[in-house]
C-alpha positions, 0 to 999 in steps of 0.5 A: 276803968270806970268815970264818974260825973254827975248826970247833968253833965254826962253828955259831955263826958267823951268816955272814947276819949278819955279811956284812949289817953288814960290807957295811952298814958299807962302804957307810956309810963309803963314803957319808960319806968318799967313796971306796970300798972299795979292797980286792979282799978283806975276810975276818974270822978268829976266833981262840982266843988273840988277845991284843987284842980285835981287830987291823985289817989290809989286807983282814982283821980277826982277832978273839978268838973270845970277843967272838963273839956265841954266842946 
């Protein structure tokens, strides 16, 4: 599980944070659906200039860094 953000907003990343709810999440819905995980990776990019609030792809989620929560 890796994130992804550019260097001027790095500080801001509370990587504790978000691995525990992405790992809790995981878990939850492993719970409730039954199978695991099937994917070797799970990385999340924040990006400047995404058009969509968030796009869900194969082992990565890319967000628009604006809906990163900045204290």
């Amino acid at each position: 599980m890796r994130i992804y953000a550019r260097k001027s907003i790095l500080a801001d990343v509370d990587k504790e944070m978000m691995f525990r709810l992405t790992i809790s999440g995981i878990r939850f819905y492993t719970e409730f659906f039954g199978p695991s995980y099937p994917f070797r990776k799970y990385d999340m990019i924040f990006t400047p200039e995404h058009n969509c609030g968030a796009m869900e792809n194969v082992g990565c989620v890319t967000f628009n860094e604006k809906y990163m929560y900045r204290g």
